[in-house]
C-alpha positions, 0 to 999 in steps of 0.5 A, spaced: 603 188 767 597 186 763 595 190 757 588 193 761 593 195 766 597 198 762 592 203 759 589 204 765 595 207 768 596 211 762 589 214 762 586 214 769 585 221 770 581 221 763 577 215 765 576 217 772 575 223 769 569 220 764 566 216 770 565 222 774 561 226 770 557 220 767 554 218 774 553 226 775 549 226 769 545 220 772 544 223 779 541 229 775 536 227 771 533 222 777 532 229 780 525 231 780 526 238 784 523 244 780 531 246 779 533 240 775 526 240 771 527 247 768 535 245 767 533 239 763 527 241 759 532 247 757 538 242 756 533 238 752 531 244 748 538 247 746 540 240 743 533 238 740 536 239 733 540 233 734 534 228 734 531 232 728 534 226 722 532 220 728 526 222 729 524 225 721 526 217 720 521 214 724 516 219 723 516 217 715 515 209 718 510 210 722 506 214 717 507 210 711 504 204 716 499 209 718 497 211 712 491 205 710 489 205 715 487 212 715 484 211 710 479 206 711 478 210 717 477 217 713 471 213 709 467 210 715 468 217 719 465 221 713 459 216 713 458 218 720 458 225 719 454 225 715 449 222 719 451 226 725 450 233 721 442 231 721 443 231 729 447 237 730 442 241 727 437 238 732 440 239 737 442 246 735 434 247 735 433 243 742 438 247 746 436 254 743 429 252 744 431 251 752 436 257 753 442 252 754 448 255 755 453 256 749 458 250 749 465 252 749 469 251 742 475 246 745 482 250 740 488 245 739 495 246 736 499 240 732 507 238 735 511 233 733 515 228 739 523 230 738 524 225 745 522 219 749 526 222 754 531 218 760 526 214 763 526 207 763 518 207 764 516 213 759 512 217 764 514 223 760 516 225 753 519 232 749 515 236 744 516 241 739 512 246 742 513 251 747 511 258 749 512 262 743 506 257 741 502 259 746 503 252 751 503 253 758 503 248 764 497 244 765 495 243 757 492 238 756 495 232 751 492 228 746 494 223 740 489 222 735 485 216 740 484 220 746 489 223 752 495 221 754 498 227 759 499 234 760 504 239 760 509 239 766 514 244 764 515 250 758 520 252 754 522 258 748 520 252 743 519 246 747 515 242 752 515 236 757 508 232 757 507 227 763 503 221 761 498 217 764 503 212 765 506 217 770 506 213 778 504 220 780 498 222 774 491 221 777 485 223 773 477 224 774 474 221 769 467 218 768 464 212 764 458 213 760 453 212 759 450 213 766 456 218 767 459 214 774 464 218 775 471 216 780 479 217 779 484 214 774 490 212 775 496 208 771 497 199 773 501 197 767 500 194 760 495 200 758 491 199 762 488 203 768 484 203 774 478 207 775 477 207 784 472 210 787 465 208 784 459 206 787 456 198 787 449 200 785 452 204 778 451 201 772 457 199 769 458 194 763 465 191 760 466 195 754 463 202 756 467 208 754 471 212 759 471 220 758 474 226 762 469 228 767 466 235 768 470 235 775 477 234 772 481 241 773 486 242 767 481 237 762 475 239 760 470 234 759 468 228 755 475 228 753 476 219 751 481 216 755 480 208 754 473 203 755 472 199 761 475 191 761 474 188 767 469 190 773 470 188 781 466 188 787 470 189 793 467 185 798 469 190 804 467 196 801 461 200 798 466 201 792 468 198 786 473 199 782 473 198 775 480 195 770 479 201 763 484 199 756 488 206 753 484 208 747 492 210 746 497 206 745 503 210 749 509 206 745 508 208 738 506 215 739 509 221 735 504 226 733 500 230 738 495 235 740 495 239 746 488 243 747 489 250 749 485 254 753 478 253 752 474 260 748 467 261 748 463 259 741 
């Protein structure tokens, strides 16, 4: 008898064993009903603290990479806001003058990533905020570039945020200036296709792309990406447009989640 057959044989019901509850766990996580999504955000809360060292790591390379860059991007957008406080007094004087309506003042909380979760195509991932922070579903999700998702589940401590690279994410957008507006959804690669838009818009490559005032959980002119390729179907009065993520959903680690919107 070989050796492997030998171990076998001594440890056959720890192996059988260990087989088990391997594919029962894979069985589970794969299930996208209601049940198991609350089980494993609440499993995924319970032992988060096993992810702390792992993430405070990457966390401290990610910002040390970050840092010059934000620093040269912390000069040019001083520069910018100067000029732009000249104009917000402006404005300010223009729609009081014509009686607009106040906008609304967009409220958003910090959160950290403690998991990319288990699926191999990353359509979602844990942060450290939960309900006693005042998350709730449905919240938009935003890196310091623009969206990349929303809140699908809650707990005590901790949330699951599905991205825009989830088959299922769909989101109205419009492309500015002209404001055309058509629905977003994910194709690979940080790319996205926008469908639904009328041949006469004026679209040029290059254009950025924002929430559109039609959206139900995101409110508008939010960034979401800029216009990369544009084409004309022959057999249609649409045409769909090819839009690169201002995000980079590979490298993300530190997000804001917009909560809910208060009065100015």
């Amino acid at each position: 008898m070989s050796r492997v057959q030998l171990i076998f044989q001594n440890y056959q019901e720890k192996i059988t064993l260990s087989f088990c509850l391997l594919l029962s766990f894979i069985l589970i996580f794969n299930n996208d009903s209601d049940s198991i999504k609350n089980a494993k955000i609440n499993s995924l809360d319970t032992f988060s603290f096993l992810y702390q060292p792992f993430n405070w790591l990457d966390n401290q390379l990610f910002l040390n990479k970050k840092l010059e860059v934000l620093s040269s991007e912390n000069l040019r957008l001083s520069l910018e806001n100067q000029v732009l406080k000249v104009h917000e007094t402006e404005n300010i004087r223009y729609r009081e003058f014509l009686n607009f309506k106040k906008r609304e003042k967009i409220d958003f909380i910090g959160a950290d990533v403690i998991s990319k979760g288990i699926i191999a195509n990353m359509s979602s991932l844990l942060i450290n905020r939960g309900f006693d922070d005042g998350i709730v579903k449905n919240l938009p999700v935003l890196s310091s570039k623009g969206v990349i998702g929303k809140i699908t589940a809650v707990s005590k401590s901790s949330s699951q945020v599905q991205l825009i690279s989830d088959v299922n994410f769909r989101l109205s957008v419009k492309i500015a200036p002209d404001e055309v507006e058509g629905i977003m959804r994910w194709i690979g690669q940080d790319l996205c296709e926008i469908a639904e838009l009328k041949k006469i818009s004026d679209i040029e490559i290059g254009d950025i792309v924002l929430t559109s005032n039609l959206s139900i959980y995101f409110p508008p002119n939010l960034p979401v990406g800029e216009v990369v390729s544009i084409f004309e179907k022959s057999d249609s009065s649409n045409r769909v447009v090819t839009m690169k993520l201002f995000s980079d959903l590979s490298t993300l680690n530190q997000l804001f989640v917009l909560l809910d919107e208060v009065e100015n």
